[in-house]
N, CA, C and O atoms as a CHARMM CRD file, in Angstrom:
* protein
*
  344
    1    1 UNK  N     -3.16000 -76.78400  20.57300 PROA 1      0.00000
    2    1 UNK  CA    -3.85200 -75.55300  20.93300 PROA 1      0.00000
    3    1 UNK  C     -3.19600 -74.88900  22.14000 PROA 1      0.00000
    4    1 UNK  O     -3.37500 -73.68700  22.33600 PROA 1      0.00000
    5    2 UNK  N     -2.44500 -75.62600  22.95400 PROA 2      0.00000
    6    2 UNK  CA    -1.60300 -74.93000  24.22400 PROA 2      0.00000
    7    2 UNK  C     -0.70800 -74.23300  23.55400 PROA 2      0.00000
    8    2 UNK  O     -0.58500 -73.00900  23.58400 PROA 2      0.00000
    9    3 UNK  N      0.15000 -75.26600  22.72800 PROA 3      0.00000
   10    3 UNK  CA     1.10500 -73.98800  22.28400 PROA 3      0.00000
   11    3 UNK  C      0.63200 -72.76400  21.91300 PROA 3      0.00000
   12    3 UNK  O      1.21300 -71.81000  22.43000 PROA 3      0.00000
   13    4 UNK  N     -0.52300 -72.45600  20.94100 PROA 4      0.00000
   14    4 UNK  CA    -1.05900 -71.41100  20.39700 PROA 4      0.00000
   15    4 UNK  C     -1.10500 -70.26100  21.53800 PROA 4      0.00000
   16    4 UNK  O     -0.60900 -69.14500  21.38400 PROA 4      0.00000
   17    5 UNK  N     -1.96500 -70.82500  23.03700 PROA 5      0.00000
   18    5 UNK  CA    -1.86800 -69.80700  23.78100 PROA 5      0.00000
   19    5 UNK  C     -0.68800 -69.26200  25.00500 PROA 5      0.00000
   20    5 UNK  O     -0.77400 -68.49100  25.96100 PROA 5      0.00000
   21    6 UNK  N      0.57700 -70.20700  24.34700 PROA 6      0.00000
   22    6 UNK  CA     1.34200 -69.81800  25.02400 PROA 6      0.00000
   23    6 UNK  C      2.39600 -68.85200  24.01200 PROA 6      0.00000
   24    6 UNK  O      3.43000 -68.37500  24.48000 PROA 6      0.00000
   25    7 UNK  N      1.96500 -68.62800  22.50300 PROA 7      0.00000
   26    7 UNK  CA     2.78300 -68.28900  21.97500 PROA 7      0.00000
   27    7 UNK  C      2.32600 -66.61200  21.79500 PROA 7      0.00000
   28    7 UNK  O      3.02000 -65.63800  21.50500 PROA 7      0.00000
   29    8 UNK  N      0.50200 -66.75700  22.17000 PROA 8      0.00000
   30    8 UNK  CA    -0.07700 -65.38300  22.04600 PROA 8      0.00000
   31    8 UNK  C      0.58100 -64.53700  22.80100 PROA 8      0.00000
   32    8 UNK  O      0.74500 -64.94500  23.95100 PROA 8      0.00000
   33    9 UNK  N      1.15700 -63.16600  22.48500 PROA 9      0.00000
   34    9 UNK  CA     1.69800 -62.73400  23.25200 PROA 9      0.00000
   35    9 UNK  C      3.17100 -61.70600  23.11300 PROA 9      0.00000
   36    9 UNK  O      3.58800 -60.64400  23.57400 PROA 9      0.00000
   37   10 UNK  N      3.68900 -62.95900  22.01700 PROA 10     0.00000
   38   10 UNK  CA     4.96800 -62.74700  21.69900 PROA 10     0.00000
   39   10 UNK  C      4.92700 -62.03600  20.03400 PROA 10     0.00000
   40   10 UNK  O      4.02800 -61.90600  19.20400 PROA 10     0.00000
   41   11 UNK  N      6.08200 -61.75100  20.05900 PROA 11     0.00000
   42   11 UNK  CA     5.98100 -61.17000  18.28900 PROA 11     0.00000
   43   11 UNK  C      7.30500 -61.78700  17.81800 PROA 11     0.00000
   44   11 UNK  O      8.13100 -62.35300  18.53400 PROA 11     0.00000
   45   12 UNK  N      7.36000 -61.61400  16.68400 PROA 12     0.00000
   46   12 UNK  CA     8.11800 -62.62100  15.86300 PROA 12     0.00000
   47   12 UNK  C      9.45800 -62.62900  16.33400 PROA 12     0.00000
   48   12 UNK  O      9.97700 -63.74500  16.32700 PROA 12     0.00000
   49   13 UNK  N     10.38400 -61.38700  16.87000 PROA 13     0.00000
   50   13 UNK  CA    11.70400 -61.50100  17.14700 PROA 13     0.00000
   51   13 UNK  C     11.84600 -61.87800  18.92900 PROA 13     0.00000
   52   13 UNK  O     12.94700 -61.91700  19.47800 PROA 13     0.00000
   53   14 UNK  N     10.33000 -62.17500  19.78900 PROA 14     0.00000
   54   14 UNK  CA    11.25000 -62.85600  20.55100 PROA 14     0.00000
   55   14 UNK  C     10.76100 -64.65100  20.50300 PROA 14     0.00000
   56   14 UNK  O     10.79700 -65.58300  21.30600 PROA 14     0.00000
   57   15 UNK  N     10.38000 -64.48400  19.28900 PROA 15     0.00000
   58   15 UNK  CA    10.32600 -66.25800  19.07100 PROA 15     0.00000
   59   15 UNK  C     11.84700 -66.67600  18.50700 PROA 15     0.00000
   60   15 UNK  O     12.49000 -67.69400  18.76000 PROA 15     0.00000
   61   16 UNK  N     12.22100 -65.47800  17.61000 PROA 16     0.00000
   62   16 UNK  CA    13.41700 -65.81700  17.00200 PROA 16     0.00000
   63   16 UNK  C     14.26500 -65.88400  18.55000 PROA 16     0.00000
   64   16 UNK  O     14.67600 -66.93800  19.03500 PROA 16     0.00000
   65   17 UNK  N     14.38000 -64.88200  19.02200 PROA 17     0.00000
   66   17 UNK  CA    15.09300 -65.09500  19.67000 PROA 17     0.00000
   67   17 UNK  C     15.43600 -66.32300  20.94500 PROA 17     0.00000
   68   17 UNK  O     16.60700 -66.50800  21.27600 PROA 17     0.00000
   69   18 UNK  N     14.44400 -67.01600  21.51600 PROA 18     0.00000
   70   18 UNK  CA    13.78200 -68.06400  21.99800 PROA 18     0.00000
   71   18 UNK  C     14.69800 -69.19600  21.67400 PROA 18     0.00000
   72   18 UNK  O     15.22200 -69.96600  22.47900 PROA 18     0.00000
   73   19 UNK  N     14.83000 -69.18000  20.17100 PROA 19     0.00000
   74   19 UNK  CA    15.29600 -69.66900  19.39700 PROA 19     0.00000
   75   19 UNK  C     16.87900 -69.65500  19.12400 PROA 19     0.00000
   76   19 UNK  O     17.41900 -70.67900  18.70700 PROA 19     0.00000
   77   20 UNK  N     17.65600 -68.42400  19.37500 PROA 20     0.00000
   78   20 UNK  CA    19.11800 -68.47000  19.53300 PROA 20     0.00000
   79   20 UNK  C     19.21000 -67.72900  18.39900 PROA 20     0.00000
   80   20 UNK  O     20.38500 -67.61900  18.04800 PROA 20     0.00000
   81   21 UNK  N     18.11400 -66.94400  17.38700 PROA 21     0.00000
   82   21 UNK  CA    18.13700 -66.27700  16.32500 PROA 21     0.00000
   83   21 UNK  C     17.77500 -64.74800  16.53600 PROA 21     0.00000
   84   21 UNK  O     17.03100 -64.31500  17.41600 PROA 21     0.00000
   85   22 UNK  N     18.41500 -64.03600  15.60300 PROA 22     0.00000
   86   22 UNK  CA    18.13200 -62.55600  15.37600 PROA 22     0.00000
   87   22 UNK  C     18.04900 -61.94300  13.78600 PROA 22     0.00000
   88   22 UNK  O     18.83800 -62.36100  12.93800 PROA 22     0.00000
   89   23 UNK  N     17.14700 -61.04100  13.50100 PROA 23     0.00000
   90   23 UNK  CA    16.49800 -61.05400  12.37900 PROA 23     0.00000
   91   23 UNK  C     18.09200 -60.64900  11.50500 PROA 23     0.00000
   92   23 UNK  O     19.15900 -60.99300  12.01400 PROA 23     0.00000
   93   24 UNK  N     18.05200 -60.03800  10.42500 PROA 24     0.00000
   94   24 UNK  CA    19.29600 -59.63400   9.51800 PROA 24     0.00000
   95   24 UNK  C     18.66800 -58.06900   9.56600 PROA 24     0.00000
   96   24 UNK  O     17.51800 -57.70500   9.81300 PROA 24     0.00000
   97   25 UNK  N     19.92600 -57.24900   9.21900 PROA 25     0.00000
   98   25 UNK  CA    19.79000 -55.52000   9.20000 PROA 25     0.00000
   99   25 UNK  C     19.38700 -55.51100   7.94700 PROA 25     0.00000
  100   25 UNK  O     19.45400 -56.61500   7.40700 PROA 25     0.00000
  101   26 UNK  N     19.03800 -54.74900   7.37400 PROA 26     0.00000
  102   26 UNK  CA    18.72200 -54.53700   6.21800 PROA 26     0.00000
  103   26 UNK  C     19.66200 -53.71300   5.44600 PROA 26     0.00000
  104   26 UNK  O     20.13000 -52.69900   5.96400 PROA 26     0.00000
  105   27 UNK  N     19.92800 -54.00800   4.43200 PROA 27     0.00000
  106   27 UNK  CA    21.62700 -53.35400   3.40200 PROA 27     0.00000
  107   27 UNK  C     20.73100 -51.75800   3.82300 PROA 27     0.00000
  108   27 UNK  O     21.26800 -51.19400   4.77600 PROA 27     0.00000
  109   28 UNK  N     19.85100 -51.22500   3.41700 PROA 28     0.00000
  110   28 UNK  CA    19.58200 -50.07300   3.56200 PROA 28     0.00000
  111   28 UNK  C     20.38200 -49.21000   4.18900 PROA 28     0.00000
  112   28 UNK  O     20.91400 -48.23800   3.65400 PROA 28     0.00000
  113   29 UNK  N     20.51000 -49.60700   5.56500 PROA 29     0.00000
  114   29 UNK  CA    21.12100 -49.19700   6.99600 PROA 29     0.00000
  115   29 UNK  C     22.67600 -48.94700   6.89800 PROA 29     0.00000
  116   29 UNK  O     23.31700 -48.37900   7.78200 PROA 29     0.00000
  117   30 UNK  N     23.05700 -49.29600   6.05900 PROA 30     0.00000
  118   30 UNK  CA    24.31800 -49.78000   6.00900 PROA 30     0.00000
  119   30 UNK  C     24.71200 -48.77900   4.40800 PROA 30     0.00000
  120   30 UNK  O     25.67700 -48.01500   4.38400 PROA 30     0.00000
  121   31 UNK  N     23.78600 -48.97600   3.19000 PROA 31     0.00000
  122   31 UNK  CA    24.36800 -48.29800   1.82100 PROA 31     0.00000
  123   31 UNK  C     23.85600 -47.06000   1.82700 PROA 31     0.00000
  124   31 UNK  O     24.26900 -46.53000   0.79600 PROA 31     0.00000
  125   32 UNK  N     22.98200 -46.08000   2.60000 PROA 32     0.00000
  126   32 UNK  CA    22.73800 -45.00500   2.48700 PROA 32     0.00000
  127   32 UNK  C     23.76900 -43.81200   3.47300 PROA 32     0.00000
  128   32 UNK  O     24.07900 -42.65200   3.20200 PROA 32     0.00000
  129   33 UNK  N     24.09700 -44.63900   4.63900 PROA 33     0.00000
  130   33 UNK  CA    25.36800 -43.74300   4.97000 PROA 33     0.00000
  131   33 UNK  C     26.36700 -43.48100   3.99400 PROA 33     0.00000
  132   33 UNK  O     26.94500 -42.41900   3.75900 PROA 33     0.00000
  133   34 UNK  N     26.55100 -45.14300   3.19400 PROA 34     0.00000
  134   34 UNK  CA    27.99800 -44.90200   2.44700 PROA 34     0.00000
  135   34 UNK  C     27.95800 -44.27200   1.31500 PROA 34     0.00000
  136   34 UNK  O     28.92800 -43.72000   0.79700 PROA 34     0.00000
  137   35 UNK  N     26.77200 -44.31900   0.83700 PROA 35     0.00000
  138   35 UNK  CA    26.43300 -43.14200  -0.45800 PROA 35     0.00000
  139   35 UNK  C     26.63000 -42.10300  -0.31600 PROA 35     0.00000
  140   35 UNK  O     27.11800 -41.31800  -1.12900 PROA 35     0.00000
  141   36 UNK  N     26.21300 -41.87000   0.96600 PROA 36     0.00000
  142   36 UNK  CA    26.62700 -40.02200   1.67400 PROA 36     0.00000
  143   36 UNK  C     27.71400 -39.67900   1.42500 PROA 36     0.00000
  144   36 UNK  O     27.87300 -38.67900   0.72500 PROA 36     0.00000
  145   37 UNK  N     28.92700 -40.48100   1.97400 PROA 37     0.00000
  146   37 UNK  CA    30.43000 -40.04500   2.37300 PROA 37     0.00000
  147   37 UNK  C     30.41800 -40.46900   0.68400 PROA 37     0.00000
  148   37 UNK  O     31.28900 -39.75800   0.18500 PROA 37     0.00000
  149   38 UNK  N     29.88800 -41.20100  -0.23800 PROA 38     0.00000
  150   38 UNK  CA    30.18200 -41.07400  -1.28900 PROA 38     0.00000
  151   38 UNK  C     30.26300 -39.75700  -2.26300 PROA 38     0.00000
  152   38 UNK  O     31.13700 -39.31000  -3.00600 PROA 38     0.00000
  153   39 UNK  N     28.95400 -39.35500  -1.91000 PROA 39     0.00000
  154   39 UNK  CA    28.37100 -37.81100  -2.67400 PROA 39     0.00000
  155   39 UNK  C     29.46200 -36.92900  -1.98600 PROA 39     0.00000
  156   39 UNK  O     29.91400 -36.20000  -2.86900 PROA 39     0.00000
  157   40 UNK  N     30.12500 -36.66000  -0.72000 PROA 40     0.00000
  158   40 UNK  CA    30.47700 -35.77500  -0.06000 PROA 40     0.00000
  159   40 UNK  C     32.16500 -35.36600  -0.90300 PROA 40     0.00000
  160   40 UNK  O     32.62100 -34.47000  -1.61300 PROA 40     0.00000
  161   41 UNK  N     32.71600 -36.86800  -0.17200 PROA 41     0.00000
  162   41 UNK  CA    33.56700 -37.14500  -1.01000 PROA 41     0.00000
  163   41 UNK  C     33.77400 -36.86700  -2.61900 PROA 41     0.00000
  164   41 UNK  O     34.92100 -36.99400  -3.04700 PROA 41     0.00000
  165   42 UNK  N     32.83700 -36.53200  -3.43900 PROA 42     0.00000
  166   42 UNK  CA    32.93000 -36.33900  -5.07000 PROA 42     0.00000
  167   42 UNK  C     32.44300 -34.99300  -4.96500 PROA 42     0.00000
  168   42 UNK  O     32.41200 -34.19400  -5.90000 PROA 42     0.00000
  169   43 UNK  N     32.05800 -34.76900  -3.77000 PROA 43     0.00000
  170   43 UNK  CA    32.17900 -32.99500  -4.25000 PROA 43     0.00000
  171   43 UNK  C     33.51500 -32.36900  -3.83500 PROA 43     0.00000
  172   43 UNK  O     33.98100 -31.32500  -4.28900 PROA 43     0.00000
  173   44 UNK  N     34.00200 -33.07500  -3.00600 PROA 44     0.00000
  174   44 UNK  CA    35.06700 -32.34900  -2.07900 PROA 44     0.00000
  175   44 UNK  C     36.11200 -32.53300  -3.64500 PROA 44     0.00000
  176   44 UNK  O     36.53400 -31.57500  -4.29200 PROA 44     0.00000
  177   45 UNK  N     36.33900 -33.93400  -3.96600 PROA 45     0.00000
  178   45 UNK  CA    37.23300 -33.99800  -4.97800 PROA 45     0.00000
  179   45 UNK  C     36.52000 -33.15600  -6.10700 PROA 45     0.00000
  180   45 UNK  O     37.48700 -32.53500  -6.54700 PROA 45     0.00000
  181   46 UNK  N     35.54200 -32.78800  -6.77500 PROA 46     0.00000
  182   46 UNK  CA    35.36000 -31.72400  -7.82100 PROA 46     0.00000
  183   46 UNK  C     35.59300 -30.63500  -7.22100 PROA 46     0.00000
  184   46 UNK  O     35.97700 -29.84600  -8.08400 PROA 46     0.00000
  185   47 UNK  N     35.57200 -29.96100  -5.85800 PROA 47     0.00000
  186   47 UNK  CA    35.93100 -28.65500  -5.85600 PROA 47     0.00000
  187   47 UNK  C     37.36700 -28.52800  -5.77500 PROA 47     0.00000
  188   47 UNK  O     37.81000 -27.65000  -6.51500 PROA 47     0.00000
  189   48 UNK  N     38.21600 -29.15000  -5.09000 PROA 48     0.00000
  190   48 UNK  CA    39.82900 -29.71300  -5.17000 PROA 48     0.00000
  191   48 UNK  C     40.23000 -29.83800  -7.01300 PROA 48     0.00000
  192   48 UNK  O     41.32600 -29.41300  -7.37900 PROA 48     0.00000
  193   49 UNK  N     39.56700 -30.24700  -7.71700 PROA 49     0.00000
  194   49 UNK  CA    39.75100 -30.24600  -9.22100 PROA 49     0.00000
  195   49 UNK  C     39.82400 -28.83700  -9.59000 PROA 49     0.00000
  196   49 UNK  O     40.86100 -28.17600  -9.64300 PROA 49     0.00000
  197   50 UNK  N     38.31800 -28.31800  -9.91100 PROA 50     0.00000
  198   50 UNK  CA    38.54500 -27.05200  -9.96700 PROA 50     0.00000
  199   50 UNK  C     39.81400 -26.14200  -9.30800 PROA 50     0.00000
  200   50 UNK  O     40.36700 -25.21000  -9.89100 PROA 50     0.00000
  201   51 UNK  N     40.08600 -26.55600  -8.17300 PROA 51     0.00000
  202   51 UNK  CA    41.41500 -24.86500  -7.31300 PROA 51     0.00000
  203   51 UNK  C     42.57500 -25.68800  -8.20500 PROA 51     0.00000
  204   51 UNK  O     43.45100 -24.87500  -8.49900 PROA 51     0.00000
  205   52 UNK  N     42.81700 -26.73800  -8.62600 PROA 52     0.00000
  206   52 UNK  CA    44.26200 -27.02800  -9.60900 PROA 52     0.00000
  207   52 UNK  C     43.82700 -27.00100 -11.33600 PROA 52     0.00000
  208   52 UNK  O     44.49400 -27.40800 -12.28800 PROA 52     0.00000
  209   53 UNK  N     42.87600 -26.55800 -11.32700 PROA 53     0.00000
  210   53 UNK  CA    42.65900 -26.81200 -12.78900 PROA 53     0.00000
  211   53 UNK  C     43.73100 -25.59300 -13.22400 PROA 53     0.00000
  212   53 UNK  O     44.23900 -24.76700 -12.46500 PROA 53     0.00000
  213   54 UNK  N     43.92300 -25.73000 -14.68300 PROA 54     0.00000
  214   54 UNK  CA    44.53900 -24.69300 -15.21200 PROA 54     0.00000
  215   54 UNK  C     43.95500 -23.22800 -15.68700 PROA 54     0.00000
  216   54 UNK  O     43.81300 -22.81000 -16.83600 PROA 54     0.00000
  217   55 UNK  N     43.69600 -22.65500 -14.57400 PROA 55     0.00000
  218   55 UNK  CA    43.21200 -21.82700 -14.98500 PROA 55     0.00000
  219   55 UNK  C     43.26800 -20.03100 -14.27100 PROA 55     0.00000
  220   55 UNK  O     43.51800 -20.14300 -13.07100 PROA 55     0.00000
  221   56 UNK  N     43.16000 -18.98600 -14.54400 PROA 56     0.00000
  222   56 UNK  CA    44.15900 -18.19000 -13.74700 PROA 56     0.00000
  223   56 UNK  C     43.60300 -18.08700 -12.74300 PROA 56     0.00000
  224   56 UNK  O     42.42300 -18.43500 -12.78800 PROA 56     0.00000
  225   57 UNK  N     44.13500 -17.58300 -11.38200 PROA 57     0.00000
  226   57 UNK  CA    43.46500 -17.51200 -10.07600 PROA 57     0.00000
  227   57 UNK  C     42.23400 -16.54800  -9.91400 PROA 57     0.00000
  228   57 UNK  O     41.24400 -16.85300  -9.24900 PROA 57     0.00000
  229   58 UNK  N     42.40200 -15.24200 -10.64600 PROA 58     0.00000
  230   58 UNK  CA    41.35100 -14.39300 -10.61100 PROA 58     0.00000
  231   58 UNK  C     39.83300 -14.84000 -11.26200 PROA 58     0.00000
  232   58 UNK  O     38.78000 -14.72400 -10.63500 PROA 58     0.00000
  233   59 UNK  N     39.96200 -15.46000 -12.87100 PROA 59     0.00000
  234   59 UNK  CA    39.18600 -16.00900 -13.33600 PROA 59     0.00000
  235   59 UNK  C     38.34500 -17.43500 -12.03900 PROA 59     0.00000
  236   59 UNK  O     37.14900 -17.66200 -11.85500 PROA 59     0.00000
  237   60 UNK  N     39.20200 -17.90400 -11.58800 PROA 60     0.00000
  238   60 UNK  CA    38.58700 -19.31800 -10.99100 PROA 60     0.00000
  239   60 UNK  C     37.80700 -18.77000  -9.66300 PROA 60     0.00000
  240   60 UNK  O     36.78700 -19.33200  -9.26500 PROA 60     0.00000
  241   61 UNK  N     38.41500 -17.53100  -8.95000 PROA 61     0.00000
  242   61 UNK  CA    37.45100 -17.28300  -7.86700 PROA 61     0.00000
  243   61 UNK  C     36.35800 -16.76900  -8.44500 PROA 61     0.00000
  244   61 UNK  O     35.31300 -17.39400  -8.26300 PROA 61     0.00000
  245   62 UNK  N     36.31900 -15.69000  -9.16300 PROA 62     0.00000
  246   62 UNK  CA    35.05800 -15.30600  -9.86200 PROA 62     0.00000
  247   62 UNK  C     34.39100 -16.47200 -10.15800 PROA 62     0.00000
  248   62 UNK  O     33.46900 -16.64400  -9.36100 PROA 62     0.00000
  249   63 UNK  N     34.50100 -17.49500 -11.12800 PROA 63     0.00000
  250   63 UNK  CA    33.72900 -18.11400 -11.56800 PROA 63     0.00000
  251   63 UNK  C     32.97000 -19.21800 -10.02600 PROA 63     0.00000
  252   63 UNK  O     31.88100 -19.78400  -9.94200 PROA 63     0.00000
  253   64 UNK  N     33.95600 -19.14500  -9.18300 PROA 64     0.00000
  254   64 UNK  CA    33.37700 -20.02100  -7.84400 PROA 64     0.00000
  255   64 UNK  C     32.46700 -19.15200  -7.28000 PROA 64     0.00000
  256   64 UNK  O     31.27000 -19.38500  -7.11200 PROA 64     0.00000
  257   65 UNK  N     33.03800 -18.18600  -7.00300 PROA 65     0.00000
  258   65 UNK  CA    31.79100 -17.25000  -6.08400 PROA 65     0.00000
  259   65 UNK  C     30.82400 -16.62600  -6.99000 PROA 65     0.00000
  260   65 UNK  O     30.12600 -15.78200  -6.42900 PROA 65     0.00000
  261   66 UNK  N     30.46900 -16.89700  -8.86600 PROA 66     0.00000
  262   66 UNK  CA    29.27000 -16.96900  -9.03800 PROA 66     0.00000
  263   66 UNK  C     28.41100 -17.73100  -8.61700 PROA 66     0.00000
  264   66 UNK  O     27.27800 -17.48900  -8.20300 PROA 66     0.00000
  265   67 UNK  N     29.17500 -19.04100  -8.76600 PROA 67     0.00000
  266   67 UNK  CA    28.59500 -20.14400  -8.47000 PROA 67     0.00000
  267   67 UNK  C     27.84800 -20.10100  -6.91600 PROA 67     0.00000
  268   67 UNK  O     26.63100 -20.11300  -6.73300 PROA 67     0.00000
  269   68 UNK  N     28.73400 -20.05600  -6.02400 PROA 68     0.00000
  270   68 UNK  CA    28.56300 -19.81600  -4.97400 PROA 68     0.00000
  271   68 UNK  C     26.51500 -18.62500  -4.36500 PROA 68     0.00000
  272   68 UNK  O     25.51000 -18.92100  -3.71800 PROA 68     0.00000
  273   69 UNK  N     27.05200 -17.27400  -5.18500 PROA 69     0.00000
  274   69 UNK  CA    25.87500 -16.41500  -5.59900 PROA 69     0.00000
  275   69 UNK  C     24.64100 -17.18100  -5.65000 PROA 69     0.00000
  276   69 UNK  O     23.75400 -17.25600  -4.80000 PROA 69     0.00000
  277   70 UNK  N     24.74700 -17.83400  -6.99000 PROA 70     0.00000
  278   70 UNK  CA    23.49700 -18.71600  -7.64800 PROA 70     0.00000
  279   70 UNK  C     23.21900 -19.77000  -6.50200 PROA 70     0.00000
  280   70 UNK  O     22.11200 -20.30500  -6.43800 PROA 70     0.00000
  281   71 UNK  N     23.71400 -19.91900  -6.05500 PROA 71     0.00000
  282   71 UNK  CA    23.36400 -21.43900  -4.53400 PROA 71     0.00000
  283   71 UNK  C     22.37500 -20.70000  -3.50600 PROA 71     0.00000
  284   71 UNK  O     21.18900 -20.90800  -3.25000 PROA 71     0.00000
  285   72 UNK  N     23.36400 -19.69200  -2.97400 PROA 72     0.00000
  286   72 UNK  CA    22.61900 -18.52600  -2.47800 PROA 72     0.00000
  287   72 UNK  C     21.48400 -18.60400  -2.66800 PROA 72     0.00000
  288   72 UNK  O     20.77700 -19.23500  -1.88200 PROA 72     0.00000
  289   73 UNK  N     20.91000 -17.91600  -3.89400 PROA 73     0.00000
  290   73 UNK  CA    19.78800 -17.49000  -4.52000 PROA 73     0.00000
  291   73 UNK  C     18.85500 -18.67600  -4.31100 PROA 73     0.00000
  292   73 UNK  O     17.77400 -18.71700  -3.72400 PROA 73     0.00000
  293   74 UNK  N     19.48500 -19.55300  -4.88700 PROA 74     0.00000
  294   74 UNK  CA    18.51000 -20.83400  -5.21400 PROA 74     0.00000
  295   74 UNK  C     18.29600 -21.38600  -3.94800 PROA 74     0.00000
  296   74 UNK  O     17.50000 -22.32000  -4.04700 PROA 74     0.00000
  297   75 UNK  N     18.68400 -21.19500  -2.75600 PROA 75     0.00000
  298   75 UNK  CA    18.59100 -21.50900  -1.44000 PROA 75     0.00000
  299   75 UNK  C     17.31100 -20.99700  -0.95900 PROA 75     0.00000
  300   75 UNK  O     16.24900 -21.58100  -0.74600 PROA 75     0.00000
  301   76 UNK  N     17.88500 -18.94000  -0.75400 PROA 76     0.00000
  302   76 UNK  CA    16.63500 -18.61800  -0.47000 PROA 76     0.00000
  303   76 UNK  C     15.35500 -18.17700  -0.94200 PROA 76     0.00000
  304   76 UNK  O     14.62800 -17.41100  -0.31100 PROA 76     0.00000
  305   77 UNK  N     15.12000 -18.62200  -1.94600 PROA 77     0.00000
  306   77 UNK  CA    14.10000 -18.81700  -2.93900 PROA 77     0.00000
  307   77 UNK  C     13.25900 -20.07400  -2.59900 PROA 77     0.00000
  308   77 UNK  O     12.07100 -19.82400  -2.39500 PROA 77     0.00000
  309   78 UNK  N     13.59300 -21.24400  -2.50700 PROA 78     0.00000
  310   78 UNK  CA    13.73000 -22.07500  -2.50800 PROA 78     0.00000
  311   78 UNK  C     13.19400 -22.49400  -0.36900 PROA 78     0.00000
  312   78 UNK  O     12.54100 -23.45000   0.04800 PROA 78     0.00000
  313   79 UNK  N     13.79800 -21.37200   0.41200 PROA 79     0.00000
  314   79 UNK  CA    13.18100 -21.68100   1.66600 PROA 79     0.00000
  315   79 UNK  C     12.15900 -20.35900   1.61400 PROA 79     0.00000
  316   79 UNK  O     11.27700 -20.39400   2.47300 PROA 79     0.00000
  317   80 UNK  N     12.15400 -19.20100   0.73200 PROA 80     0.00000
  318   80 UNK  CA    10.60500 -18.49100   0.76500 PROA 80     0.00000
  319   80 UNK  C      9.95100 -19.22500   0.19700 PROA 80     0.00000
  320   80 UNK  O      8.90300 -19.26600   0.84200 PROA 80     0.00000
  321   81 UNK  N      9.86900 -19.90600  -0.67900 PROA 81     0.00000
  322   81 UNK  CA     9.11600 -20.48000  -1.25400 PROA 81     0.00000
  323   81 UNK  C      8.14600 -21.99700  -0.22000 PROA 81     0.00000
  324   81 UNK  O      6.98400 -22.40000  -0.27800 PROA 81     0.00000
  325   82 UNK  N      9.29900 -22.40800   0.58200 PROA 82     0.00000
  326   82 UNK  CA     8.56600 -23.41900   1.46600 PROA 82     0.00000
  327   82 UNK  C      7.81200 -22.73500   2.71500 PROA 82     0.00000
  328   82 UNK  O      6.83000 -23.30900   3.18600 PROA 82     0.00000
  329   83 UNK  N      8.29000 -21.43400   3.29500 PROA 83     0.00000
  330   83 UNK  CA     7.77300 -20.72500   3.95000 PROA 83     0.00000
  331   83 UNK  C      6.07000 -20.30600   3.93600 PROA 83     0.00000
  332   83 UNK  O      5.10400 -20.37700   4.69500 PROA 83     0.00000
  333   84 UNK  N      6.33100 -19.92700   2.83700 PROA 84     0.00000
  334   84 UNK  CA     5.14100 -19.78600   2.27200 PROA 84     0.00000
  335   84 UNK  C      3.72400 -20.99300   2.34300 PROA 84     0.00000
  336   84 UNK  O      2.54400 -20.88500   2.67600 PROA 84     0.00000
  337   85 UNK  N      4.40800 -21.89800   1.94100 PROA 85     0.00000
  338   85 UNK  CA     3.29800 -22.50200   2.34900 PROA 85     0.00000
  339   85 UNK  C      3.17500 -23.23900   3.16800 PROA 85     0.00000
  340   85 UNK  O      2.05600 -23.72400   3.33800 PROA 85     0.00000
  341   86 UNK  N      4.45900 -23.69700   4.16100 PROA 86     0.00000
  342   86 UNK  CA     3.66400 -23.64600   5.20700 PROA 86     0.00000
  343   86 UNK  C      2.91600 -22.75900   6.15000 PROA 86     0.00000
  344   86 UNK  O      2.24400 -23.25000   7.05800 PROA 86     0.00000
């Protein structure tokens, strides 16, 4: 029962630590950065695809800066729309 009230007090990582132990990180911490530079990375290489694809220069900007347009749109639509309710 002494130990009990000598242990009240403490929380689990400085018993671990007491101990010469420290908890583990969790993969989380670690695979959601690298997913990032993953996603970032596969856009950078699809838009790099697209500027060498075969296709003529006039056609490929048009078709980017529709694209581009529609992002736009869908952006601020998309922040009136959150505006709104908050």
């Amino acid at each position: 029962m002494n130990v009990m009230k000598k242990v009240i007090g403490y929380d689990f990582d400085d018993i671990l630590e007491a101990v010469g132990l420290v908890r583990r990180g969790s993969m989380g911490r670690f695979v959601a950065p690298a997913l990032g530079l993953f996603v970032v990375g596969a856009g950078i290489g699809a838009a790099v695809g697209l500027m060498f694809a075969p296709s003529s220069g006039r056609r490929l900007r048009q078709e980017v800066g529709d694209r581009l347009d529609q992002v736009r749109e869908r952006i601020k639509s998309d922040a009136n729309a959150t505006a709104q309710r908050g």
